[in-house]
BASEFI-435717 format. One record per atom (N, C-alpha, C): residue in three letters; atom name; z, x, y. Coordinates in steps of 0.05 Angstrom, whole numbers, plus 32768, in hexadecimal, padded with zeros to 4 digits. Layout:
! residues N
<"ala" "CA" <Z X Y>> ...
***
This chain:
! residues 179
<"unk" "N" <7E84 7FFB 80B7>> <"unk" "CA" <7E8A 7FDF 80B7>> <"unk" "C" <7E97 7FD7 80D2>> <"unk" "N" <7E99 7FE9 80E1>> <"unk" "CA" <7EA3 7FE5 80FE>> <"unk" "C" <7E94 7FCF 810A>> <"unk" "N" <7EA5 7FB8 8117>> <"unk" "CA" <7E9A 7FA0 8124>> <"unk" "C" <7EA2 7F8B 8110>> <"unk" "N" <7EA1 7F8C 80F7>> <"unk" "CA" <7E9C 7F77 80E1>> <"unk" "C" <7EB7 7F69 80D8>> <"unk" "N" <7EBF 7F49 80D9>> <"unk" "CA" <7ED6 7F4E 80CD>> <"unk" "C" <7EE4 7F57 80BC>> <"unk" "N" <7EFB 7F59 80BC>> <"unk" "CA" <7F0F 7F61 80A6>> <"unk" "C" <7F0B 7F52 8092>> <"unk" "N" <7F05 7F5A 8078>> <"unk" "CA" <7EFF 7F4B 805B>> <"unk" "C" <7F1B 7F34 8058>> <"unk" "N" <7F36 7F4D 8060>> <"unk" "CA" <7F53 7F45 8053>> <"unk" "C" <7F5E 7F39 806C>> <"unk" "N" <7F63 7F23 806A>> <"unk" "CA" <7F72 7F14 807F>> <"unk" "C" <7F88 7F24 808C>> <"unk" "N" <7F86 7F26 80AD>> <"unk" "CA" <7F97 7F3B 80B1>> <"unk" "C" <7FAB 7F2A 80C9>> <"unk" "N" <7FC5 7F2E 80CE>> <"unk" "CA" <7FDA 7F18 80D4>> <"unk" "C" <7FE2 7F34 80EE>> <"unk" "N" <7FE8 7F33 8109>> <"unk" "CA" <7FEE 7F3E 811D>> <"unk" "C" <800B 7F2E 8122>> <"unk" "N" <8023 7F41 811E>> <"unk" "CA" <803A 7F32 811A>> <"unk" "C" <8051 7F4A 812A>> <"unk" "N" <8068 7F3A 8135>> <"unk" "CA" <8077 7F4A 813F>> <"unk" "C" <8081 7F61 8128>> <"unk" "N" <8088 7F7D 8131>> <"unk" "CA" <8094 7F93 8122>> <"unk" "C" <80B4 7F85 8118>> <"unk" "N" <80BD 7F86 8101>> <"unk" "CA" <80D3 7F79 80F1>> <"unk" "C" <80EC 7F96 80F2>> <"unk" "N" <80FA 7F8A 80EA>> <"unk" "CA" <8110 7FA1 80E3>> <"unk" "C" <8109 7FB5 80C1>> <"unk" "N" <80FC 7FA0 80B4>> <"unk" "CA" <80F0 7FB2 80A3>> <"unk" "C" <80DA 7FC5 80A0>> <"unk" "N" <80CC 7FBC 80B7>> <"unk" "CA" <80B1 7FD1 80BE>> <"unk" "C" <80BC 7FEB 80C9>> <"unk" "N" <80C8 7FFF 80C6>> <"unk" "CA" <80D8 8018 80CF>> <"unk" "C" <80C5 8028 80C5>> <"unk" "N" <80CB 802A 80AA>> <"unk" "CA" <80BF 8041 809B>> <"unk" "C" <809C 8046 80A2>> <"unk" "N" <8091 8028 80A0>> <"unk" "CA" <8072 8024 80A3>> <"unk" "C" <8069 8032 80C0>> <"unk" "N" <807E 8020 80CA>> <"unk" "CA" <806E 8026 80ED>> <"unk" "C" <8070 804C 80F5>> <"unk" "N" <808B 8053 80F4>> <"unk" "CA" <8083 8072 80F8>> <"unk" "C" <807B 8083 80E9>> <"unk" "N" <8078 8078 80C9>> <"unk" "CA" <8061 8086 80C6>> <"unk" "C" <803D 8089 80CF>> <"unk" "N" <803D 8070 80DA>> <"unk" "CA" <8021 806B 80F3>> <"unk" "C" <8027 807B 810A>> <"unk" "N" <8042 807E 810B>> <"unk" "CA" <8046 808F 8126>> <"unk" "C" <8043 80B1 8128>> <"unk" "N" <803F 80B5 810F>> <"unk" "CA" <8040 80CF 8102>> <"unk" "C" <8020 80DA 8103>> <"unk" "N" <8013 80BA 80F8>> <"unk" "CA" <7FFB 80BE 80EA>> <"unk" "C" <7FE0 80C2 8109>> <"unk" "N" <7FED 80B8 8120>> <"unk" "CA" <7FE7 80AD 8135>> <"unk" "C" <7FE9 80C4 8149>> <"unk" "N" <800B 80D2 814A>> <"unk" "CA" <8007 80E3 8159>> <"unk" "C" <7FF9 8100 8150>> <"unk" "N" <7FF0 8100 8139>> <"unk" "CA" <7FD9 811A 8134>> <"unk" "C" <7FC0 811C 8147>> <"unk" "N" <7FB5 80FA 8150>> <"unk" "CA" <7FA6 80F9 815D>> <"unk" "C" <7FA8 80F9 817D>> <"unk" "N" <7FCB 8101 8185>> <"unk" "CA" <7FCA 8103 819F>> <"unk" "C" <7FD0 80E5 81A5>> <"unk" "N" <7FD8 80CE 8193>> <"unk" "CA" <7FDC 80AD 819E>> <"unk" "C" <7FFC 80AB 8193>> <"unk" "N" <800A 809E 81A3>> <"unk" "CA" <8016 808C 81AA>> <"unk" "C" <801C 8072 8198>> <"unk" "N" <8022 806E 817C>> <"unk" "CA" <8015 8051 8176>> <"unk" "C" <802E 8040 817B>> <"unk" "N" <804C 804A 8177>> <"unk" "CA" <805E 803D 8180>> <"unk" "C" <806A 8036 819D>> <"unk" "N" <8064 8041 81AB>> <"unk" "CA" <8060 8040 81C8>> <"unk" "C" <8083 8042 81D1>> <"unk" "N" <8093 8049 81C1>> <"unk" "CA" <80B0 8050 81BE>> <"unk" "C" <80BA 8068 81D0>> <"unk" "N" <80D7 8069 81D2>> <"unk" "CA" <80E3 807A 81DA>> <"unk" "C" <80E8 8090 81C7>> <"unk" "N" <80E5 80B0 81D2>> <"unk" "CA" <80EE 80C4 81C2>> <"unk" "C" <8108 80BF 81B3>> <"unk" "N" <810F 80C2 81A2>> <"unk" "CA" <8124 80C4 8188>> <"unk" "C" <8134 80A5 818A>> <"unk" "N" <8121 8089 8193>> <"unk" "CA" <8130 8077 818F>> <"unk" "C" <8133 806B 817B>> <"unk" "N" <8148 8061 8179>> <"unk" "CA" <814F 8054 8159>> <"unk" "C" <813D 8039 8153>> <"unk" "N" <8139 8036 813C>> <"unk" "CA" <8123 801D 8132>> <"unk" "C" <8132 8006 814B>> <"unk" "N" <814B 7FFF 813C>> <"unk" "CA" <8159 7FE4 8149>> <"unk" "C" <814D 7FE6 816A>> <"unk" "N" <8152 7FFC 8174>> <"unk" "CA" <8151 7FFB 8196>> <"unk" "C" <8131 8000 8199>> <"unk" "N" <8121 8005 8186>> <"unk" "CA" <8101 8001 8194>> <"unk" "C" <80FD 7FDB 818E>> <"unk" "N" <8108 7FD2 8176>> <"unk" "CA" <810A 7FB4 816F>> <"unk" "C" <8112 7FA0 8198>> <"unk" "N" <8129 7FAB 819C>> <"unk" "CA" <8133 7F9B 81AA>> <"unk" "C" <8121 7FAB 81CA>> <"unk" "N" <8116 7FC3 81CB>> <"unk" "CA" <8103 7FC5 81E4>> <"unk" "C" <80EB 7FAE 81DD>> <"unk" "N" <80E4 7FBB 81CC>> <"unk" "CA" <80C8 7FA9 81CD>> <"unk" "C" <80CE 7F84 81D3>> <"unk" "N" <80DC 7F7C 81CD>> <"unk" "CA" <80E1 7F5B 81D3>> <"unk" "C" <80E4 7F59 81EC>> <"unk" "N" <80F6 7F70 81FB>> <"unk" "CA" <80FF 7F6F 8212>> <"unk" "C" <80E5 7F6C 8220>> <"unk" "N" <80D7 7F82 821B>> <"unk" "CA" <80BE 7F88 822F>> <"unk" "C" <80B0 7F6E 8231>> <"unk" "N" <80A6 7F68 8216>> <"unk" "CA" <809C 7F4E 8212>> <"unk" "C" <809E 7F36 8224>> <"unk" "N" <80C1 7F36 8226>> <"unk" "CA" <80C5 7F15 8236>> <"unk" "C" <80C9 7F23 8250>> <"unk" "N" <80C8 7F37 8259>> <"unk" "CA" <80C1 7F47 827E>> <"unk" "C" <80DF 7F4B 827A>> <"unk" "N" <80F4 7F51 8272>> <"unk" "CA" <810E 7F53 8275>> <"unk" "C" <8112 7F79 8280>> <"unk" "N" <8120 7F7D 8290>> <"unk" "CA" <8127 7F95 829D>> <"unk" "C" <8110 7FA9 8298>> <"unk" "N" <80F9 7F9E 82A7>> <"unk" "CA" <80E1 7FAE 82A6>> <"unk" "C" <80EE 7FCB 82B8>> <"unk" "N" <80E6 7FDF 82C0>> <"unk" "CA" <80D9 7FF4 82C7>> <"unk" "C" <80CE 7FF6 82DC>> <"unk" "N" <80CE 7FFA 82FA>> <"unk" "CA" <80B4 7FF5 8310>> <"unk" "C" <8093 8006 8302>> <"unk" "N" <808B 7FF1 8305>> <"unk" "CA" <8069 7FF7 82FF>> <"unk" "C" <8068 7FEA 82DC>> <"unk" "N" <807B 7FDF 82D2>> <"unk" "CA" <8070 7FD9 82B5>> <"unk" "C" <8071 7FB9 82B4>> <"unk" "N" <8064 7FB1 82A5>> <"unk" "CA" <805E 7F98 82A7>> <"unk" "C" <805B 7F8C 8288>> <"unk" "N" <8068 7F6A 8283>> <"unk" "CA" <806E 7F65 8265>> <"unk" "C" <8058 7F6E 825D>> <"unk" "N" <8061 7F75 8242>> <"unk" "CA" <804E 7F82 822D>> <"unk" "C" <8055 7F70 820E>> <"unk" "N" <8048 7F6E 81FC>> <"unk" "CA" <8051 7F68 81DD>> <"unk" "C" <803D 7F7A 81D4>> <"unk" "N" <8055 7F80 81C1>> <"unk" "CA" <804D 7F93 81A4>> <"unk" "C" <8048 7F86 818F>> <"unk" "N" <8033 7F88 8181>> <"unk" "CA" <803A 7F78 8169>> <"unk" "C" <8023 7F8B 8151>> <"unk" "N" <8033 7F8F 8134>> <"unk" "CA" <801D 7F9C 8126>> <"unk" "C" <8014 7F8F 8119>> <"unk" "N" <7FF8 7FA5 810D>> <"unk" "CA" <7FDC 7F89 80FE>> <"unk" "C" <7FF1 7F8D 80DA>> <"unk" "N" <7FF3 7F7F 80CF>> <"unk" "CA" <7FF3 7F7C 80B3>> <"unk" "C" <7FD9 7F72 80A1>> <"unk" "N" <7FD6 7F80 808C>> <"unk" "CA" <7FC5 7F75 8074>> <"unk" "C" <7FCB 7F79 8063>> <"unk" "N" <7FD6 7F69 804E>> <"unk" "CA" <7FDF 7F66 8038>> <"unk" "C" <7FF7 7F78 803A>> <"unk" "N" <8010 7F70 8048>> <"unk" "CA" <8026 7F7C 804A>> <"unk" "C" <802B 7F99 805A>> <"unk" "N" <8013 7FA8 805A>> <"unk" "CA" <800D 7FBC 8065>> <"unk" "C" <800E 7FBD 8084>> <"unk" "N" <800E 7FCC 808F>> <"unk" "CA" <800C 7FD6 80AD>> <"unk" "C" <7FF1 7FE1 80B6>> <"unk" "N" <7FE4 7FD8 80C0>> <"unk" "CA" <7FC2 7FE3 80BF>> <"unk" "C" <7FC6 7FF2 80E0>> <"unk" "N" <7FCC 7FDD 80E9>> <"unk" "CA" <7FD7 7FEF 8108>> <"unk" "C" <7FEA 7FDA 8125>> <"unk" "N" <7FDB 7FE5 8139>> <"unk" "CA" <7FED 7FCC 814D>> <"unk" "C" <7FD8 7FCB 8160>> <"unk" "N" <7FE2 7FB4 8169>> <"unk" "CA" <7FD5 7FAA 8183>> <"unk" "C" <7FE9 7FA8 81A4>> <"unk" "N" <7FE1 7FB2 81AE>> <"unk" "CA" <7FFD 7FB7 81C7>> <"unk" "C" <7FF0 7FA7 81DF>> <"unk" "N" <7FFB 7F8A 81E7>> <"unk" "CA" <7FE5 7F79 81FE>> <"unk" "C" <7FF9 7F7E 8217>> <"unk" "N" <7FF0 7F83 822C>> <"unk" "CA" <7FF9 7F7E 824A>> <"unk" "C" <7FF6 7F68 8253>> <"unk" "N" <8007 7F57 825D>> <"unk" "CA" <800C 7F42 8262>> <"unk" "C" <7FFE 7F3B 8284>> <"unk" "N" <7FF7 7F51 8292>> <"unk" "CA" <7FF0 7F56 82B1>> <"unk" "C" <7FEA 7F76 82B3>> <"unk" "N" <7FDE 7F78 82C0>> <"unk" "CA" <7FD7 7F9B 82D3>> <"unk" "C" <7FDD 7FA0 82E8>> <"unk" "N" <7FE5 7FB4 82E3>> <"unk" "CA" <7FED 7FC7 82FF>> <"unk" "C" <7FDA 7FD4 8307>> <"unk" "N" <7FCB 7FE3 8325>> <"unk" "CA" <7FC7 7FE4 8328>> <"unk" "C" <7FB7 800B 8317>> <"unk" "N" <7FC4 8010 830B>> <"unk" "CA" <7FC9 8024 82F9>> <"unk" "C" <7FB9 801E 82DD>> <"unk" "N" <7FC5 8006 82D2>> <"unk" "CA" <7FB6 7FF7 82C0>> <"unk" "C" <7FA0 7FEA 82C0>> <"unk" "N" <7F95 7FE1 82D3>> <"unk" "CA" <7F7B 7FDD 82E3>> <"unk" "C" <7F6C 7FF4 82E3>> <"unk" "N" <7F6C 8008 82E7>> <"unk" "CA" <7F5F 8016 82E5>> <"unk" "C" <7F58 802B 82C5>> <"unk" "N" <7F66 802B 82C2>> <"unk" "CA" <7F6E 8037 829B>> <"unk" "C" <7F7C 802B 828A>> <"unk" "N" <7F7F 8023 8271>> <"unk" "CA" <7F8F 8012 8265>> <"unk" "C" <7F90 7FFC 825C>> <"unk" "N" <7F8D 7FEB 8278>> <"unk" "CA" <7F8C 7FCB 826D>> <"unk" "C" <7F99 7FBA 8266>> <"unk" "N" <7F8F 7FA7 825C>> <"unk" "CA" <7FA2 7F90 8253>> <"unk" "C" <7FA7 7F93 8232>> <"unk" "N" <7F99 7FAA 8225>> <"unk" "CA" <7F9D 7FA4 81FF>> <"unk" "C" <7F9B 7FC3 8202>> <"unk" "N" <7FA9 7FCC 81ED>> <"unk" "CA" <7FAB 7FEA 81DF>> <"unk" "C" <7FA4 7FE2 81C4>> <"unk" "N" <7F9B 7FEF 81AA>> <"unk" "CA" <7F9A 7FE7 8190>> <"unk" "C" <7F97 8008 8184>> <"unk" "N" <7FA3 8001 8171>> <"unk" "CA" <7FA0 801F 815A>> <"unk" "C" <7FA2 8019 8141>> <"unk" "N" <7F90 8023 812A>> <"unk" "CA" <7F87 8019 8110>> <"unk" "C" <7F92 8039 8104>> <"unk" "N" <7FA4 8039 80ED>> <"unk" "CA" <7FB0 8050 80E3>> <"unk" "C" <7F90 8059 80DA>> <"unk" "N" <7F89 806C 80D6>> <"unk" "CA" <7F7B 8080 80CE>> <"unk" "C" <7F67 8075 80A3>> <"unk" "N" <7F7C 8073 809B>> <"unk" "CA" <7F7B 8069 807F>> <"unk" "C" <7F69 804C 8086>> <"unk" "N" <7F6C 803C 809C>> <"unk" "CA" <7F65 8023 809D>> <"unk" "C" <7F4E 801B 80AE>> <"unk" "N" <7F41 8031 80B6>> <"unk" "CA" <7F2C 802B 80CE>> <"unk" "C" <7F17 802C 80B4>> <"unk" "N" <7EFF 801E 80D1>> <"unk" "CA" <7EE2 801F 80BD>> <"unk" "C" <7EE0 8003 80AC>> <"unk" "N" <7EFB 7FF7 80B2>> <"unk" "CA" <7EFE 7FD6 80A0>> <"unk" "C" <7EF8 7FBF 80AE>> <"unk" "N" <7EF3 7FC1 80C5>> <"unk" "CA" <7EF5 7FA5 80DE>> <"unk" "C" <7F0D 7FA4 80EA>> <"unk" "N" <7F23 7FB0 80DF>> <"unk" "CA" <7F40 7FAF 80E3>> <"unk" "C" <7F3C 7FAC 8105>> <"unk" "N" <7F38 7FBC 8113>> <"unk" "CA" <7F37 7FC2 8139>> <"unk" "C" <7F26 7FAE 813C>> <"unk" "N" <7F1D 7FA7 8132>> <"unk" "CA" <7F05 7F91 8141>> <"unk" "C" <7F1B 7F70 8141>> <"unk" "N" <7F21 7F76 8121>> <"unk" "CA" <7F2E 7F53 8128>> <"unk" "C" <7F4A 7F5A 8135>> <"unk" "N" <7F56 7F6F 8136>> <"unk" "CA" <7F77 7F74 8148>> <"unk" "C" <7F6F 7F67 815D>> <"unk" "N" <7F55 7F78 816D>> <"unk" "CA" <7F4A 7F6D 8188>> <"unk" "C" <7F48 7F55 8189>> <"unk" "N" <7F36 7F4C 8177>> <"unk" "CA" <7F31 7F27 817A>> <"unk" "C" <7F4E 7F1C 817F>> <"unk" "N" <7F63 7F22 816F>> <"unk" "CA" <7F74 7F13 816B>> <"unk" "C" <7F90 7F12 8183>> <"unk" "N" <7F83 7F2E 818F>> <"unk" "CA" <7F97 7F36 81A7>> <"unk" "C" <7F8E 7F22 81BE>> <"unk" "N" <7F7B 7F21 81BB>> <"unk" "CA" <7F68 7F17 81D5>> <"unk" "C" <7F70 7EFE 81D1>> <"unk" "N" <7F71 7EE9 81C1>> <"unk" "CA" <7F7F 7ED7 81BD>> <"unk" "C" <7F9A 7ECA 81C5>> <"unk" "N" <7FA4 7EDF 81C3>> <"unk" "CA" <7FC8 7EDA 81CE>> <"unk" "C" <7FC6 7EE7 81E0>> <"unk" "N" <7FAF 7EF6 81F4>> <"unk" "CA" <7FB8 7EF7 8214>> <"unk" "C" <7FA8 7EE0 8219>> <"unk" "N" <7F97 7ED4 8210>> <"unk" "CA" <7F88 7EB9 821F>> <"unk" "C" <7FA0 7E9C 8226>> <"unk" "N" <7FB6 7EA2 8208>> <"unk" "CA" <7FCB 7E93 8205>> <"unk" "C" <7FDB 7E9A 8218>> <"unk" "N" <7FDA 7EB4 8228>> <"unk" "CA" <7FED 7EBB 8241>> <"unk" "C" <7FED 7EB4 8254>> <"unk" "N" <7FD6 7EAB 8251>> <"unk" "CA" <7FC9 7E9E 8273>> <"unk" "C" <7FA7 7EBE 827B>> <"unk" "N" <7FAB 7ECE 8270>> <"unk" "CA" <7F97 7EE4 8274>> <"unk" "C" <7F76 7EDF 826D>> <"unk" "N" <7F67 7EDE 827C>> <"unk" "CA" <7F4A 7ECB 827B>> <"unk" "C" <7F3F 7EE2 8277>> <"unk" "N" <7F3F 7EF5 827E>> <"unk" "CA" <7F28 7F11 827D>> <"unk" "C" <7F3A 7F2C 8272>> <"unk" "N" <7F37 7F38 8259>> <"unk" "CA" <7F47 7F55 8253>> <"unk" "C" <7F42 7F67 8263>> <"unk" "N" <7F46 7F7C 826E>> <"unk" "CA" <7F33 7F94 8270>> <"unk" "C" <7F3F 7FA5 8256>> <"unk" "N" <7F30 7FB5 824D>> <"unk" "CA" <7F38 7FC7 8231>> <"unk" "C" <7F29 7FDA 823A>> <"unk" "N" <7F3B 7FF2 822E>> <"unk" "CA" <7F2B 8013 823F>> <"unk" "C" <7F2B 801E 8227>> <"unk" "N" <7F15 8032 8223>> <"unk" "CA" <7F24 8046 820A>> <"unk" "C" <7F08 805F 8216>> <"unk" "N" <7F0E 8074 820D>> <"unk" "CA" <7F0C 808A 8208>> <"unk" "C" <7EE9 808F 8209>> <"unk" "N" <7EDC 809B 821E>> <"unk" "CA" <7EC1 808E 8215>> <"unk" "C" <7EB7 80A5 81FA>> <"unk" "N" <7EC0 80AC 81EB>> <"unk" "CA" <7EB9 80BF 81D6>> <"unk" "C" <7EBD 80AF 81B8>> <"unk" "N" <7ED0 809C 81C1>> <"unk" "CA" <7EDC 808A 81AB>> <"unk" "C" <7EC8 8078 81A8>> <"unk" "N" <7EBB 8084 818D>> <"unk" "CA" <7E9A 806B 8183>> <"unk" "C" <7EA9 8053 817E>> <"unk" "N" <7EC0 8057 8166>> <"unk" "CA" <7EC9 8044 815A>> <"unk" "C" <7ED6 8031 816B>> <"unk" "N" <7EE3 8033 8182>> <"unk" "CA" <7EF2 801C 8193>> <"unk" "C" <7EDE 8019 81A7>> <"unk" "N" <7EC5 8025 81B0>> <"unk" "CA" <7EB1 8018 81BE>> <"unk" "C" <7EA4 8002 81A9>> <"unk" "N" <7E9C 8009 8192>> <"unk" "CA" <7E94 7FF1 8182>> <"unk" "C" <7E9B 7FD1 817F>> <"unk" "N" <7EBC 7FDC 817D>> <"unk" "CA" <7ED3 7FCE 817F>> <"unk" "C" <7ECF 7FB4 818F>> <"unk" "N" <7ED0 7FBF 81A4>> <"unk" "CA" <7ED2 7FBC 81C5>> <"unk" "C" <7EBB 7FA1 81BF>> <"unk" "N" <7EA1 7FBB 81C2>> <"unk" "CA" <7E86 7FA3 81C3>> <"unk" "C" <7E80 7F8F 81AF>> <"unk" "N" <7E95 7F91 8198>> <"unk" "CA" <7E88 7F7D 8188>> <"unk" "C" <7EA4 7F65 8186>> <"unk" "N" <7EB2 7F67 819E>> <"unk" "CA" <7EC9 7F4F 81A5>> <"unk" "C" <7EB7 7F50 81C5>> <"unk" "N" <7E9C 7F4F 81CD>> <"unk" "CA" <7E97 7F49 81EE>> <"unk" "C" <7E95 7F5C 81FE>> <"unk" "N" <7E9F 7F6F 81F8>> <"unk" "CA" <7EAA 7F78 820E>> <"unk" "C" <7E91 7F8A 8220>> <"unk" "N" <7E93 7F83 8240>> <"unk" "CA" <7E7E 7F86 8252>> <"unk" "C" <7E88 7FA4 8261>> <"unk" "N" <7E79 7FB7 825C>> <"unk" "CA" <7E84 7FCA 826C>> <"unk" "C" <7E85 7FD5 827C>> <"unk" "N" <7E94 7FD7 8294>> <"unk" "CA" <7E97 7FD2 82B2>> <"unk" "C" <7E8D 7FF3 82BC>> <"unk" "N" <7E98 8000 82B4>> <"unk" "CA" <7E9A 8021 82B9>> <"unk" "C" <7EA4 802F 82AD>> <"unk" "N" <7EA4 804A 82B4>> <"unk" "CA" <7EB6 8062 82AF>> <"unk" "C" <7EC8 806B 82BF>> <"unk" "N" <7ED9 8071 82B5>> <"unk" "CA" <7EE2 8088 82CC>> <"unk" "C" <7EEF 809D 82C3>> <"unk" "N" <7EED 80AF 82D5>> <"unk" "CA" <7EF9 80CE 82C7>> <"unk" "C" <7F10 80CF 82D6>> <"unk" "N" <7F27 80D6 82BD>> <"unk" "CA" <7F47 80DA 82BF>> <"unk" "C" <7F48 80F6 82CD>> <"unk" "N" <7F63 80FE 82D8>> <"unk" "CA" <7F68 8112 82E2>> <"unk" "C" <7F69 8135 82D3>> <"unk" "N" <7F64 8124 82B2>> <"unk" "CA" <7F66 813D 829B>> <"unk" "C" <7F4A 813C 829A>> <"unk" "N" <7F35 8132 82AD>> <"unk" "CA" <7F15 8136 829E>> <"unk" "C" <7F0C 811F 8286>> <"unk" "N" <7F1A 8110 8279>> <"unk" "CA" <7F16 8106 8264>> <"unk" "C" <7F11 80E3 8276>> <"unk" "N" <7EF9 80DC 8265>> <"unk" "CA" <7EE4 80CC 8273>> <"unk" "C" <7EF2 80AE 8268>> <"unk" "N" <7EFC 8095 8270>> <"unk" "CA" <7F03 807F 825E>> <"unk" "C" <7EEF 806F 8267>> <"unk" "N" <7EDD 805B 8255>> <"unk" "CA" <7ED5 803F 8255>> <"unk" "C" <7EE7 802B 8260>> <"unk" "N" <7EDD 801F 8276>> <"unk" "CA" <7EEE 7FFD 8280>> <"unk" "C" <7EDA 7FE7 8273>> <"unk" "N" <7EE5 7FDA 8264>> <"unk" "CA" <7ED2 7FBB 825A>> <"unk" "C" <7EE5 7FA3 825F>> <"unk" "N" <7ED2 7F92 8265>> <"unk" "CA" <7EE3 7F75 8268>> <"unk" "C" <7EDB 7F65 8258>> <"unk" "N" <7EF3 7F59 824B>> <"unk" "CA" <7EE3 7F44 8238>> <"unk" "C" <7EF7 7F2B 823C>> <"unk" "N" <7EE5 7F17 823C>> <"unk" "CA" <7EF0 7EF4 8240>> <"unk" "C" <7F08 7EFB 8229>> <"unk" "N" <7F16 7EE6 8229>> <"unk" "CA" <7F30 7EE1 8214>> <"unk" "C" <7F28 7EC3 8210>> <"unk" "N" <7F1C 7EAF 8217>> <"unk" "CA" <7F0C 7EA5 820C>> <"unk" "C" <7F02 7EA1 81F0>> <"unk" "N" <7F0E 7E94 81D7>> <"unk" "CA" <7EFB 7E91 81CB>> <"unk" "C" <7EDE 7E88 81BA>> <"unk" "N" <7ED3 7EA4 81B1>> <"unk" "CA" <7EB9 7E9E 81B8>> <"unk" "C" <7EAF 7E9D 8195>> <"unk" "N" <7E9B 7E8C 818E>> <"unk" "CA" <7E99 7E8A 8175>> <"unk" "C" <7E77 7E91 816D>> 
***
């Protein structure tokens, strides 16, 4: 069902002080596969990933080379299906791998449209950023987020091979929306 929307209306909303338990267990479920889904500091406490992530968000005591970011996870029906992580600008780093959107669908939840509408809906609030074109990279082995990808537009520019051998997709897609 990859490409198709989500049957269950799905709401992309900032992480709450009650989402603790949900989100690392996505982080659990996530790092089996070698990902990242909280994009957090080693052993930081819920409250202090709460107050990074806003920070990053409004550009407050960035980092040299990092640039605003928002976090926000997908919900359906109270649940945590996954997150959507948008870059607000690229670095020259991010330009080339990465991009302007990261997205991850817990494992239990793929196969639903879930990554297809995160994407639509990310793409949305970078268009609201002022951001006219995404680039989105993923993995060229990854069927399911190439699907993703092409069935939110997305035009794909190249490949390129990382320094570990491992090949990523660059696609651009309008933020624009398109009906």
């Amino acid at each position: 069902m990859t490409g198709q929307q989500a049957q269950i209306p799905l709401l992309l909303r900032e992480p709450l002080p009650g989402d603790e338990v949900s989100v690392r267990a996505a982080q659990a479920e996530l790092a089996a596969e070698d990902f990242d889904f909280m994009l957090g500091k080693k052993g930081q406490s819920w409250s202090e990933y709460l107050r990074d992530t806003d920070r990053v968000r409004r550009g407050v005591g960035l980092a040299e080379g990092r640039v605003p970011a928002t976090m926000l996870v997908a919900v359906v029906s109270e649940q945590i299906v996954g997150r959507v992580h948008m870059r607000h600008a690229l670095t020259p780093s991010l330009l080339r791998v990465g991009g302007h959107i990261g997205y991850a669908v817990r494992p239990a939840f793929r196969r639903l449209g879930y990554g297809s509408e995160m994407l639509r809906q990310g793409l949305e609030i970078l268009s609201g950023l002022g951001v006219e074109r995404a680039l989105v990279t993923c993995d060229d082995v990854n069927r399911g987020s190439i699907g993703v990808i092409e069935c939110n537009g997305g035009a794909l520019e190249n490949t390129v091979t990382l320094e570990n051998g491992r090949c990523e997709r660059r696609y651009w897609i309008s933020t624009h929306r398109r009906d």
